[in-house]
C-alpha positions as CSV (number, residue, x, y, z in Angstrom):
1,X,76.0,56.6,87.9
2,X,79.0,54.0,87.3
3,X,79.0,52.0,84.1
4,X,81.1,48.8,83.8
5,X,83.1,47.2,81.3
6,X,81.4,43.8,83.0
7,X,77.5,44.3,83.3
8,X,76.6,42.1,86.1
9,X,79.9,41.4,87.2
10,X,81.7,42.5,90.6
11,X,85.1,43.9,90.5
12,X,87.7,43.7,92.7
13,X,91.6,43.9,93.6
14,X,93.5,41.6,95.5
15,X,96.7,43.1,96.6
16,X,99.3,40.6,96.2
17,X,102.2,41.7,98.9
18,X,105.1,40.2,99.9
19,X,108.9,40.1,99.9
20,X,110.7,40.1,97.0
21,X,110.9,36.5,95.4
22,X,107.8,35.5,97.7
23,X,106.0,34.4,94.4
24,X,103.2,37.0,94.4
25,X,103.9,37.6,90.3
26,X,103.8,33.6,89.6
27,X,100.7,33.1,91.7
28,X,98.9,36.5,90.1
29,X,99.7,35.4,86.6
30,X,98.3,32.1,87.1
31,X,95.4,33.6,88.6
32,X,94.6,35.9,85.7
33,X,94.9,33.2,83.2
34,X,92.4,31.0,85.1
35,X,89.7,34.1,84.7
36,X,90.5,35.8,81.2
37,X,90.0,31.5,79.6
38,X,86.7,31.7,81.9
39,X,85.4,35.3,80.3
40,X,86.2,37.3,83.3
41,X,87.9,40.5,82.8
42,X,91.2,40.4,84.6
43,X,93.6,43.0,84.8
44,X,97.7,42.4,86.1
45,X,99.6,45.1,87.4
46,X,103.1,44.4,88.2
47,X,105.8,46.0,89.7
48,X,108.2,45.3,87.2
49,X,105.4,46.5,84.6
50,X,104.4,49.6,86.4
51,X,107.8,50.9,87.1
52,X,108.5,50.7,83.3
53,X,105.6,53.3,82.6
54,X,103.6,54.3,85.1
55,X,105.9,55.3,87.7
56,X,109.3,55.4,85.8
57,X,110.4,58.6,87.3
58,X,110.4,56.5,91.0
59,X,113.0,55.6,92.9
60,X,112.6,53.5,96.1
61,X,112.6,55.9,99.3
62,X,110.0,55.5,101.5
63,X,108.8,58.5,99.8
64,X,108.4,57.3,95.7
65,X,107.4,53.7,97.3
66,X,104.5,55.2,98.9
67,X,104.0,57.5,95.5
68,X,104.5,54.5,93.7
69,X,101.5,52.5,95.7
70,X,99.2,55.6,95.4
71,X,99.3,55.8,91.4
72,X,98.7,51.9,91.5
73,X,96.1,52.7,93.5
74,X,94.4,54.9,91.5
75,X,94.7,52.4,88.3
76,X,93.0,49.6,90.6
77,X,90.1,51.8,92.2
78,X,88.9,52.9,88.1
79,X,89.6,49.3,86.9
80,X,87.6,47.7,90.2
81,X,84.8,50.1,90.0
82,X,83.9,49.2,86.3
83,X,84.0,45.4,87.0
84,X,87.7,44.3,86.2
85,X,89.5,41.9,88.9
86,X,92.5,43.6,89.3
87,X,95.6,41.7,89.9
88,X,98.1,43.6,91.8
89,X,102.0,42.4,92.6
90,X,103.7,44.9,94.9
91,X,106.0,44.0,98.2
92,X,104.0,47.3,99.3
93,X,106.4,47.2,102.2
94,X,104.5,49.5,104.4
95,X,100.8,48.8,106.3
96,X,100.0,52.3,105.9
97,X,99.1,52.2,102.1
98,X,97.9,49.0,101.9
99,X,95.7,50.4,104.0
100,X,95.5,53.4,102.2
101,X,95.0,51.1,99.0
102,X,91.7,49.3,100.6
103,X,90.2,52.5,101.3
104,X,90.7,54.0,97.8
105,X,89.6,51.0,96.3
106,X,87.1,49.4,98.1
107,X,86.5,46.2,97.1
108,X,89.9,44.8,98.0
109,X,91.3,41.5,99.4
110,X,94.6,41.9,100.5
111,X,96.8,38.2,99.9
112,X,99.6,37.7,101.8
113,X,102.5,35.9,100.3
114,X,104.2,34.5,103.1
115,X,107.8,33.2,102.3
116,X,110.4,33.3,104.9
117,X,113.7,35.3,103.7
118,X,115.5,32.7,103.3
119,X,113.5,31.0,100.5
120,X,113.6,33.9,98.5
121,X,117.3,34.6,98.9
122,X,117.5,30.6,97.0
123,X,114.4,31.9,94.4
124,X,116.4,35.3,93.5
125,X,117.5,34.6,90.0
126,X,118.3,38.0,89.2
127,X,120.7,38.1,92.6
128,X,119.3,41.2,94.0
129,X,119.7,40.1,98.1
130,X,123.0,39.0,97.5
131,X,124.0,42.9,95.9
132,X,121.5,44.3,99.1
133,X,123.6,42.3,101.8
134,X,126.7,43.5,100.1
135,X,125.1,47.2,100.7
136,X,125.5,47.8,96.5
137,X,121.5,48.3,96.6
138,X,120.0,50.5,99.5
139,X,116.9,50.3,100.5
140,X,116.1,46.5,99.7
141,X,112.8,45.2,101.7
142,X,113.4,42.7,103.9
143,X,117.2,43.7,104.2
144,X,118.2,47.2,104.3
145,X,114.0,48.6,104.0
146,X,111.5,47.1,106.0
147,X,109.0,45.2,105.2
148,X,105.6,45.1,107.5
149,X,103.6,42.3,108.2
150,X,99.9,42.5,107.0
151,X,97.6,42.0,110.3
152,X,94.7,40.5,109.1
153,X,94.8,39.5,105.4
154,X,91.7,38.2,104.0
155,X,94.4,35.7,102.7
156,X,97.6,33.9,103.1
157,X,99.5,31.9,100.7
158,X,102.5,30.2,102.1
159,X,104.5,29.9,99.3
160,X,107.4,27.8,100.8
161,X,104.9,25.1,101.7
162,X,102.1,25.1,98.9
163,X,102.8,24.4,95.4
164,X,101.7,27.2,92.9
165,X,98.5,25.5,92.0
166,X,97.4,24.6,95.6
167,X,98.4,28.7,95.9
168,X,96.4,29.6,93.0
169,X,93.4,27.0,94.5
170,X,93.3,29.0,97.3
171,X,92.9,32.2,95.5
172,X,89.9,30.9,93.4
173,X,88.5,29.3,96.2
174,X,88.2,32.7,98.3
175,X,86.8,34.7,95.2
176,X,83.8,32.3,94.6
177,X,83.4,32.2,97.8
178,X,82.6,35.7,98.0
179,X,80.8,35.9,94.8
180,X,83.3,37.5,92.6
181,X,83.6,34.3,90.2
């Protein structure tokens, strides 16, 4: 038997993916701070965050980003089950753990942040494309990494076109529309 932080409450991930700069972290903040001022229990788990603790000792083969996806995965799955709405903000380049992720998990809506490349080259503050196209980083989704397409999110944001509270309207929107809020 399953006890919950959230008696009566539903839990659930959405898996924020996207390429870098895409705004998954802007629209997933917003989002949490919507349903924390409303008394829902929300839970954020970024990439920047994660890779500080969780998954320090990762670097960004194809190997430690798939590692990296399955420890996040186990974080969401415990949260989810006990009635948190889990927040997550990963590119998760590869449609093999996302899948991965929704089976673990379960309750799971996978949100695609949809930003063409070129939009996020102009977004990049920090100037990471610009070392990647210069070949100083290796293995930088979306130029030297891949980065796959989800099929059939249960969402999509386009980023480029919405502003971040039509974005974040969206995202509400879809969770009371299937009863989590």
């Amino acid at each position: 038997m399953t006890t919950t932080c959230c008696p009566g409450r539903k839990g659930v991930t959405l898996w924020f993916t996207g390429l870098p700069c895409s705004g998954k972290s802007a629209v997933a903040d917003r989002v949490a701070d919507i349903l924390k001022s409303k008394g829902f229990y929300a839970e954020r788990l970024d990439g920047d965050n994660v890779r500080q603790d969780l998954t320090r000792d990762l670097g960004f083969s194809k190997k430690d980003r798939d590692e990296n996806i399955r420890r996040v995965t186990f974080v969401a799955k415990l949260l989810t089950r006990n009635g948190v709405v889990v927040l997550t903000s990963f590119i998760s380049p590869y449609k093999e753990m996302r899948s991965h992720a929704r089976t673990q998990i379960g309750s799971f809506l996978e949100v695609y942040v949809k930003c063409p490349i070129e939009v996020c080259i102009e977004r990049d503050i920090k100037g990471m494309y610009k070392k990647a196209m210069k070949g100083e980083i290796k293995e930088f989704t979306g130029v030297s990494d891949p980065y796959e397409e989800p099929e059939n999110p249960e969402l999509v944001l386009e980023t480029d076109k919405e502003t971040l509270d039509e974005s974040v309207g969206k995202v509400l929107a879809k969770l009371e529309e299937l009863g989590f809020i």
